[in-house]
C-alpha positions, 0 to 999 in steps of 0.5 A: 658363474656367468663369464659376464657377472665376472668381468662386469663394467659399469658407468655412471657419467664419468666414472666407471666401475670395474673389477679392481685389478693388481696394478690397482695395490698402491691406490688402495694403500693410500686410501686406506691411510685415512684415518675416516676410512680407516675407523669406518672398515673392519680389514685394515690395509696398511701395507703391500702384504695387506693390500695384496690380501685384499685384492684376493678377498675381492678376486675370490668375492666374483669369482664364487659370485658372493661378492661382486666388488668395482674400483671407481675410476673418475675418467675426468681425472686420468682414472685416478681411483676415487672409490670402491662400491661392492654387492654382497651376496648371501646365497643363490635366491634371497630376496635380499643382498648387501651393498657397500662403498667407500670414497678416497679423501680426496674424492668426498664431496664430488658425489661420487658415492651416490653415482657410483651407488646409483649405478651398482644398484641399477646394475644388481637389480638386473642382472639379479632380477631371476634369482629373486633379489627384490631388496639392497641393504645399506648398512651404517654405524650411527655415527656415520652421518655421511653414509646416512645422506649418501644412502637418502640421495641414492634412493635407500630409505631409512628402515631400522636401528640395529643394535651394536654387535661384534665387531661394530660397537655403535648401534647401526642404521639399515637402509633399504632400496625395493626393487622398482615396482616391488611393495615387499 
């Protein structure tokens, strides 16, 4: 694994992204204590021990390179956290991997979903580019219409219903973003 993909940092105006970090434990806490987030995540967080699991989950994620998850950061406000955007990655040379977000309560409607999006998307279409990956799946239960409107403003067209499936029990959309260039 390339010590660069470990240790990536990207920036979308004033907010950066960064690989999430202990010191980040009581932050997540708050954010998971939102009951909106909270009904669209399957792992809860809901206290030290919690919080401490998810962080490994997102540690282990770039270090074996399947998962590459950032803390969003808003510089304007004293890095205060507002998010986390993540790329899932499948296995070395598909053409297609994952991407998924979530903002803090006090963070919606300053769209920074999308900018942060924007910005993981760029960076997985160019560091990923040699292994193939042409295609970003954003996935969504239908009653997520916030995601729907983050997806459209952040180049993710809409591409199918999927039906509901353990342990999601609301049919989902799946967005998609091609590669610039690419007709697949």
């Amino acid at each position: 694994m390339d010590d660069d993909l470990r240790t990536a940092t990207l920036a979308a105006g004033p907010l950066l992204l960064r690989p999430w970090l202990p010191d980040d434990m009581p932050a997540v806490i708050e954010a998971y204590r939102d009951p909106a987030m909270r009904a669209m995540l399957r792992m809860l967080v809901t206290d030290e021990a919690e919080a401490q699991h998810w962080l490994r989950v997102q540690q282990e994620g770039r270090e074996s390179g399947s998962r590459f998850s950032f803390a969003v950061v808003d510089r304007d406000r004293a890095d205060e956290l507002v998010g986390n955007v993540a790329l899932k990655c499948p296995a070395p040379g598909s053409v297609s991997a994952e991407v998924g977000y979530w903002t803090t309560a006090r963070a919606r409607g300053r769209g920074i979903a999308p900018r942060a999006l924007g910005a993981l998307t760029d960076w997985a279409f160019e560091a990923f580019a040699g292994d193939g990956l042409v295609r970003l799946d954003l996935l969504h239960q239908v009653n997520n219409e916030a995601s729907c409107r983050v997806a459209e403003k952040s180049g993710y067209g809409f591409a199918e219903v999927l039906p509901a499936r353990p342990p999601w029990p609301l049919d989902g959309h799946r967005h998609a973003r091609l590669r610039s260039g690419d007709v697949r």
